[in-house]
C-alpha positions as CSV (number, residue, x, y, z in Angstrom):
1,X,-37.2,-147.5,23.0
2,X,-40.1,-148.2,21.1
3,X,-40.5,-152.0,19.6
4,X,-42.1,-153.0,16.1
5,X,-42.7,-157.1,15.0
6,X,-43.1,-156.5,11.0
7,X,-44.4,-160.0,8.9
8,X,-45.4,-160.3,5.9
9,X,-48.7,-162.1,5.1
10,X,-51.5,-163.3,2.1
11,X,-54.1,-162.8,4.4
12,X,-53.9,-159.3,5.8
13,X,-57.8,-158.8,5.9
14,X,-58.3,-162.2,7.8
15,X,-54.7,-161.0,10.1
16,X,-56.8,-157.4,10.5
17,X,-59.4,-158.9,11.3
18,X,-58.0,-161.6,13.9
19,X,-55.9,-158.8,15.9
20,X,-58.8,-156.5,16.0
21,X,-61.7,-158.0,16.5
22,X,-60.7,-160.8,18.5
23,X,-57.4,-159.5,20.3
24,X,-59.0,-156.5,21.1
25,X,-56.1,-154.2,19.2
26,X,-56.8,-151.1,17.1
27,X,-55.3,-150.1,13.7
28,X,-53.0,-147.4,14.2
29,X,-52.0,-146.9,10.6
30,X,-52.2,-148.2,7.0
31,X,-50.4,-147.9,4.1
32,X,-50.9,-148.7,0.2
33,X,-48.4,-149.3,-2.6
34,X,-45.3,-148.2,-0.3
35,X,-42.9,-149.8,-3.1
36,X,-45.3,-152.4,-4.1
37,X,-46.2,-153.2,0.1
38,X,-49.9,-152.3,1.7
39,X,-49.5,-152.4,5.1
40,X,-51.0,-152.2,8.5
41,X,-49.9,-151.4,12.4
42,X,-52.0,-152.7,14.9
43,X,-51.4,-152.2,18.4
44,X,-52.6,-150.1,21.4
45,X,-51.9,-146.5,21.0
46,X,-50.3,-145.3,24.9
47,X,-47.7,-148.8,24.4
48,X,-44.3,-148.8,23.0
49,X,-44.8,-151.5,20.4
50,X,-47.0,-152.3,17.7
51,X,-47.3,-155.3,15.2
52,X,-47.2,-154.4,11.2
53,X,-48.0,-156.8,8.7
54,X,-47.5,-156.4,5.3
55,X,-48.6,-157.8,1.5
56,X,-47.8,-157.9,-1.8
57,X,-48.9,-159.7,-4.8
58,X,-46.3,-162.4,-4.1
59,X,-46.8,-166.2,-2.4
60,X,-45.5,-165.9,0.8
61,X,-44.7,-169.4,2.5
62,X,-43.5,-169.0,6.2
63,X,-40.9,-171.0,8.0
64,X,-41.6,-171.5,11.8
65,X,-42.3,-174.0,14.0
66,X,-44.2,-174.3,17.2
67,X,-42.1,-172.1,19.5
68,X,-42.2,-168.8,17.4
69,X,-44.9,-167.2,19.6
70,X,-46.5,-164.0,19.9
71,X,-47.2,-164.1,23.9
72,X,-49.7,-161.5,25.4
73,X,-50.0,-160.7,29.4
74,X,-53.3,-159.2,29.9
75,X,-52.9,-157.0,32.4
76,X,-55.9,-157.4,35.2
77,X,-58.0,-160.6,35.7
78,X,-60.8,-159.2,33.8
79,X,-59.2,-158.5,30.4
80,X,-57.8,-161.7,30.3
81,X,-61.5,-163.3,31.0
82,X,-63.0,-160.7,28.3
83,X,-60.0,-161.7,26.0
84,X,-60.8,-165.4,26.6
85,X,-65.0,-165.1,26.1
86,X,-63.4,-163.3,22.9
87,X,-61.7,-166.2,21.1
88,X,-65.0,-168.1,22.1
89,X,-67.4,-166.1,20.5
90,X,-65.2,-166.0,17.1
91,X,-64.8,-170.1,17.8
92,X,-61.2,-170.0,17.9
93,X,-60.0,-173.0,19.2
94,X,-57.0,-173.8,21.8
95,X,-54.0,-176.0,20.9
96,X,-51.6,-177.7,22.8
97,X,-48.2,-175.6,23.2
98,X,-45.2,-177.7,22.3
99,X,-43.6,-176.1,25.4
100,X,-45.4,-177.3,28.1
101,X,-45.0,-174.1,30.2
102,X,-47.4,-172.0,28.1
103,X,-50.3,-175.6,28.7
104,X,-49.8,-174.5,32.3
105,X,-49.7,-171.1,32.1
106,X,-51.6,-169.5,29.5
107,X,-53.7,-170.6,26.2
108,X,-52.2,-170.9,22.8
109,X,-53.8,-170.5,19.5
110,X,-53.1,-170.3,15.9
111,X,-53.6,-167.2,14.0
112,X,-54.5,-166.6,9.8
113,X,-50.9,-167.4,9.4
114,X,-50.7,-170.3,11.7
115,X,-48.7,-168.7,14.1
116,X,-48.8,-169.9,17.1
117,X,-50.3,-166.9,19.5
118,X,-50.5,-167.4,23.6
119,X,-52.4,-165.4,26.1
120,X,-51.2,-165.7,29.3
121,X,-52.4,-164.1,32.7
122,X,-50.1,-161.2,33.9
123,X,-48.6,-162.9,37.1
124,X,-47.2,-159.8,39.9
125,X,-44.6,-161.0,42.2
């Protein structure tokens, strides 16, 4: 099964921009006036899910709150470190996690949107 998180934004350059430069993702695919949408997919290309955000001309204005999270696992050490020096270099700053959990075990930040987005080490039991 193959997994697809679709929002809609006013900011898809800065959103491009934040999941590819600083997450380290690639564009897989664009679209322009689907219906009145533009569109991108941004993902890795050998995983079974990519994000896709869309735009239009119209205002969007999101409703979430602290504990919708995009949460990525890194998996080795050393993407998680380069992932990390990442959001440094492009001075995005850490926030507290309303669940405490993710304080403990991973770093939270906000993206474009102000979603809340967490990177957390990939723990193997």
């Amino acid at each position: 099964m193959q997994f697809r998180v679709t929002r809609h934004t006013n900011q898809i350059n800065e959103i491009k921009k934040f999941y590819t430069k600083v997450l380290n993702f690639e564009i897989l695919g664009e679209f322009q006036n689907h219906n009145g949408y533009d569109g991108i997919f941004i993902g890795k290309p050998d995983l079974d899910w990519h994000l896709e955000f869309t735009t239009t001309h119209e205002n969007i204005n999101h409703h979430f709150d602290e504990d919708d999270c995009l949460v990525f696992y890194p998996t080795t050490q050393q993407k998680y470190n380069k992932l990390i020096e990442r959001l440094e270099i492009h001075h995005i700053k850490p926030i507290k996690s309303k669940n405490p959990y993710w304080n403990e075990n991973g770093i939270s930040f906000l993206d474009p949107d102000g979603f809340v987005v967490i990177v957390s080490p990939l723990r193997i039991k």
